[in-house]
C-alpha positions as a Markdown table, in Angstrom:
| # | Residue | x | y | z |
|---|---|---|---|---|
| 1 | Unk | -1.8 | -12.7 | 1.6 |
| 2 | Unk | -4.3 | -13.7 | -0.7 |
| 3 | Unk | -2.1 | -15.2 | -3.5 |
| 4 | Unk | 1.4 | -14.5 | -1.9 |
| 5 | Unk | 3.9 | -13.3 | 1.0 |
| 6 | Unk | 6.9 | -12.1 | 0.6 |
| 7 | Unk | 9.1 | -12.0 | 3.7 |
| 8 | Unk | 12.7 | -10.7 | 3.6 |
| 9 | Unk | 13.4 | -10.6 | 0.4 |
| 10 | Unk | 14.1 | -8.3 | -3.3 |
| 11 | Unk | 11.4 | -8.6 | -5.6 |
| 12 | Unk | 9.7 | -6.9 | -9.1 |
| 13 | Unk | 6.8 | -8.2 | -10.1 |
| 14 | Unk | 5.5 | -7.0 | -13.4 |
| 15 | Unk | 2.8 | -7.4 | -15.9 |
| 16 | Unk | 0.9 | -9.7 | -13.4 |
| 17 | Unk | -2.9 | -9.2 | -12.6 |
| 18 | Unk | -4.8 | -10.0 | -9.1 |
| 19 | Unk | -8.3 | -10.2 | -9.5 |
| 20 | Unk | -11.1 | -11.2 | -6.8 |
| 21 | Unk | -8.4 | -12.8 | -4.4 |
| 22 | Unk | -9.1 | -13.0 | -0.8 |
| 23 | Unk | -7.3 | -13.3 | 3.0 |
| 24 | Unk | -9.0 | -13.2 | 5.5 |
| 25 | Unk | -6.3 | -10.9 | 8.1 |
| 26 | Unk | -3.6 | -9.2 | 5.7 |
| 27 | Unk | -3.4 | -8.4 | 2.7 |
| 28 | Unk | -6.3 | -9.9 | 0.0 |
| 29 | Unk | -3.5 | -10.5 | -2.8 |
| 30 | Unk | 0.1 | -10.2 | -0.9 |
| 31 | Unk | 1.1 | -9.8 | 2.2 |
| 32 | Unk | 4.5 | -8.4 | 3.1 |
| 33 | Unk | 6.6 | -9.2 | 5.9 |
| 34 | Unk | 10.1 | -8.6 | 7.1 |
| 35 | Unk | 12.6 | -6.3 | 5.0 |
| 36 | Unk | 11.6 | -5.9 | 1.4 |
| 37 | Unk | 13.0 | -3.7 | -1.5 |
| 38 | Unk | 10.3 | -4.1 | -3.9 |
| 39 | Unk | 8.2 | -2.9 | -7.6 |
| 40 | Unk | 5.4 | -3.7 | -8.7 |
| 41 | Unk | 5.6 | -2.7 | -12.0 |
| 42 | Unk | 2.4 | -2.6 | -15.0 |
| 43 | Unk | 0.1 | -4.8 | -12.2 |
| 44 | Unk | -3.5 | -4.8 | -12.0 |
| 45 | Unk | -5.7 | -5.4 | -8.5 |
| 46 | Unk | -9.3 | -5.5 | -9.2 |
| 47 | Unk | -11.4 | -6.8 | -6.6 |
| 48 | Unk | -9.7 | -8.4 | -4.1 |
| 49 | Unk | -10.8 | -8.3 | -0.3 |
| 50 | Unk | -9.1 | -8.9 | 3.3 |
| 51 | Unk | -10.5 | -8.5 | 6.9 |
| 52 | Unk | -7.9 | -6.3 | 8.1 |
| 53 | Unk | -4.5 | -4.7 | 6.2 |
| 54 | Unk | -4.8 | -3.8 | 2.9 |
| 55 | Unk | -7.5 | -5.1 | 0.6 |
| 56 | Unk | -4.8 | -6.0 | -2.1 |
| 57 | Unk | -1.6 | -5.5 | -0.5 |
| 58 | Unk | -0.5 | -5.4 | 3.5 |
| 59 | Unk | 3.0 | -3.5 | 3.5 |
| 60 | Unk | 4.9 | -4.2 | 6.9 |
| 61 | Unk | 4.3 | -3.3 | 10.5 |
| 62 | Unk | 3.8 | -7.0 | 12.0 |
| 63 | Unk | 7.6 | -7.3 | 12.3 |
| 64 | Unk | 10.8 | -5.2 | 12.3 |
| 65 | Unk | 12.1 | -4.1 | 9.2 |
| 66 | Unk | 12.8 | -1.7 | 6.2 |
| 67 | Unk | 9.8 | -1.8 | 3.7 |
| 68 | Unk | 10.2 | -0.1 | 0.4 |
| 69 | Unk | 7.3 | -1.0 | -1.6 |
| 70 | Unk | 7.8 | 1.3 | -5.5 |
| 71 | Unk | 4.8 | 1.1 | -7.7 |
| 72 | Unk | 5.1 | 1.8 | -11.4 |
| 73 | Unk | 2.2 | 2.2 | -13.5 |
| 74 | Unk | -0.1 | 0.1 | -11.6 |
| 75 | Unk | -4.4 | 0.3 | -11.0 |
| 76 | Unk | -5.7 | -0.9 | -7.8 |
| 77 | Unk | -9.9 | -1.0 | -8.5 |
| 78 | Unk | -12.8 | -2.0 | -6.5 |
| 79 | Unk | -10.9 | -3.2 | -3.8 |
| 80 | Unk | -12.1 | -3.6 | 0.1 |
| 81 | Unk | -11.1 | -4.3 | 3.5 |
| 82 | Unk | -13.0 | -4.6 | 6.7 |
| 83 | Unk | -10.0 | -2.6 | 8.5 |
| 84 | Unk | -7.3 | -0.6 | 7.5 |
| 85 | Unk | -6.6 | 0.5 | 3.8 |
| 86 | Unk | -8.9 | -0.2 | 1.2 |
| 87 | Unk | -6.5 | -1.1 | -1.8 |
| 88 | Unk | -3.2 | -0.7 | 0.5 |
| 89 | Unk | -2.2 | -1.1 | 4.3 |
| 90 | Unk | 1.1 | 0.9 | 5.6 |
| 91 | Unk | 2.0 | -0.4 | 8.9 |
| 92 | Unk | 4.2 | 1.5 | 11.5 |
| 93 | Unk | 4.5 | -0.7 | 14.3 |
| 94 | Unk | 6.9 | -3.1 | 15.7 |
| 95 | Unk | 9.9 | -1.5 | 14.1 |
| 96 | Unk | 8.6 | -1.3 | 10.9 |
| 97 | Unk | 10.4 | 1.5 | 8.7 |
| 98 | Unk | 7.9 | 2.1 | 5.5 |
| 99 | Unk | 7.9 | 3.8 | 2.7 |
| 100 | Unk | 5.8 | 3.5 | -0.2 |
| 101 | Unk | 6.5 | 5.1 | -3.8 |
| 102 | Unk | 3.9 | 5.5 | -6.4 |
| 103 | Unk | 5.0 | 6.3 | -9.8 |
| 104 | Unk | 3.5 | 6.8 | -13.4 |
| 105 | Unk | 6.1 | 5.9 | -16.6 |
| 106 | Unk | 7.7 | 7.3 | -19.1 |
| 107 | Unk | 5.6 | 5.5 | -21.5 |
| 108 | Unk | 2.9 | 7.6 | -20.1 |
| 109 | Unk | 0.8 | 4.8 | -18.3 |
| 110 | Unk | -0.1 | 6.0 | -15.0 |
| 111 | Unk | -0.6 | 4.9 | -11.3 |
| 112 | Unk | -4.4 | 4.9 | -10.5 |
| 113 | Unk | -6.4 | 4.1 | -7.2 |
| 114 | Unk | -10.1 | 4.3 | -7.8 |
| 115 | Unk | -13.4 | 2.7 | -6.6 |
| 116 | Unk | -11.5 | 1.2 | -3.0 |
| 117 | Unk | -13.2 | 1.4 | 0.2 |
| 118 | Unk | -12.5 | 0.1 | 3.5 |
| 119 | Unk | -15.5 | -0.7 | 6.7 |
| 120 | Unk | -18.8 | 0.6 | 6.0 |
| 121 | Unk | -18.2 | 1.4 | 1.9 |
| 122 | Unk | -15.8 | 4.4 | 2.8 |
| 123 | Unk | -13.4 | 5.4 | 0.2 |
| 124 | Unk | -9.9 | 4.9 | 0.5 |
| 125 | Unk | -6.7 | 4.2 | -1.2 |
| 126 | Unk | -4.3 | 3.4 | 1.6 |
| 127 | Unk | -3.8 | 3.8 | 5.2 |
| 128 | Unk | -0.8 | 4.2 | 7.1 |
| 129 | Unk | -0.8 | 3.8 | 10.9 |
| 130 | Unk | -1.2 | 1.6 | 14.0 |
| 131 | Unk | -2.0 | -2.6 | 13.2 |
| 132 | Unk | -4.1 | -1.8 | 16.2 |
| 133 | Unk | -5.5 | 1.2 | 18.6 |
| 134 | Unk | -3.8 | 0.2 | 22.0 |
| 135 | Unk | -0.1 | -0.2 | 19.6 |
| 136 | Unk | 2.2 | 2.6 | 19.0 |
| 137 | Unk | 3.8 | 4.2 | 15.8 |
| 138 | Unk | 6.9 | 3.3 | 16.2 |
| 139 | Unk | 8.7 | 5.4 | 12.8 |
| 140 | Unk | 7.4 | 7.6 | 10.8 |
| 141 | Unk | 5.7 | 7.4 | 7.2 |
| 142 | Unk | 7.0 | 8.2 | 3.9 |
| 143 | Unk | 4.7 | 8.7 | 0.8 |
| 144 | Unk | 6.9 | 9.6 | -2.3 |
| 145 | Unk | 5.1 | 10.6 | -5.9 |
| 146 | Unk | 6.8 | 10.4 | -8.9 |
| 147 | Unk | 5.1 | 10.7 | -12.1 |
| 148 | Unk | 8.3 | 10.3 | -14.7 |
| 149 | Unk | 6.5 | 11.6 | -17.5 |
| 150 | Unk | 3.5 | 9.2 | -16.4 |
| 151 | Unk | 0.8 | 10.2 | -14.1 |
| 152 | Unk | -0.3 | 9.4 | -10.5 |
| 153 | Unk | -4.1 | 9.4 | -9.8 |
| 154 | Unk | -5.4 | 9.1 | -6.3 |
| 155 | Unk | -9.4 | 9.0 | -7.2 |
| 156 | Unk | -9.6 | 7.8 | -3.1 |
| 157 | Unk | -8.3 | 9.6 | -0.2 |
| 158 | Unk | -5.0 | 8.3 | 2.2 |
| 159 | Unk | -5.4 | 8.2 | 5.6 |
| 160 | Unk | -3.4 | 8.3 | 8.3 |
| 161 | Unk | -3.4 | 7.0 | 12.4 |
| 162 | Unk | 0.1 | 8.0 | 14.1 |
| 163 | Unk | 0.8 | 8.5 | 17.5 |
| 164 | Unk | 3.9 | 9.1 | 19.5 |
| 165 | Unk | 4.8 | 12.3 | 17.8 |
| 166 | Unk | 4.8 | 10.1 | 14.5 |
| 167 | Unk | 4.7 | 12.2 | 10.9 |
| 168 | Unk | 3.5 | 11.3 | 7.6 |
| 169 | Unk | 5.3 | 12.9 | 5.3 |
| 170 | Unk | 4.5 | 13.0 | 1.5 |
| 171 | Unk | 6.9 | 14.4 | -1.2 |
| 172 | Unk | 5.6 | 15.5 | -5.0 |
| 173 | Unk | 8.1 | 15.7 | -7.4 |
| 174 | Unk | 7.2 | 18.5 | -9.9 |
| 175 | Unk | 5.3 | 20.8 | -7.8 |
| 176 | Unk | 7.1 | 23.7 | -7.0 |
């Protein structure tokens, strides 16, 4: 990543803002790798850029391993990636197990993807799928939204590229 990589570990980072950082393959601010249990809680990514995975954040899918990524009232804005996932990159391959959770707070602040755009100035928020065409999904996605008396706002589509009878699945709490 850009400013960080986080491989293996437990982490919350909160109140922290990445703005205008860069990688050139994953990740334009951090890149994650290996099993992680993770929040990023009240953060701020504005502008940051990679060439492929995630223009401010590359979960998973270049090694084995469980990826729980939970974000709590956190923007991602103006973000861009050549490849894959304009604010966020979900990977499925090599083992990888991911699932990504976007929350708003009780305070009321919310979770807000806006302005992102991935290739050719094409809107999008995150992608889950393949680190490239000839690999194969090798679990399924999991896209959880919570907004805990906060708000989630997905201002940029998700996309998806799954193979091998591979599901995304996405889960609303409070809709019935």
């Amino acid at each position: 990543g850009g400013v960080m990589g986080l491989w293996n570990c437990r982490s919350e980072i909160s109140d922290t803002s990445y703005l205008n950082d860069h990688a050139d393959e994953r990740g334009g601010a951090i890149d994650v790798s290996g099993d992680l249990a993770g929040e990023l809680l009240n953060c701020d990514f504005v502008g940051n850029t990679a060439g492929y995975g995630g223009g401010a954040v590359n979960l998973g899918g270049m090694r084995r391993g469980r990826y729980e990524l939970e974000l709590t009232g956190t923007t991602f804005d103006g973000n861009y990636c050549e490849k894959r996932g304009g604010a966020i990159f979900v990977g499925t391959t090599r083992g990888s197990q991911p699932t990504l959770t976007l929350k708003g707070t009780r305070g009321g602040e919310a979770t807000v993807f806006k302005n992102n755009r991935v290739g050719k100035n094409i809107p999008n928020a995150i992608h889950f799928g393949r680190n490239v065409v000839d690999e194969y999904s090798s679990s399924d996605a999991y896209l959880n939204v919570r907004p805990d008396g906060g708000s989630v706002q997905l201002l940029d589509p998700i996309s998806a590229d799954l193979n091998l009878r591979r599901e995304f699945f996405m889960r609303v709490d409070g809709m019935g």
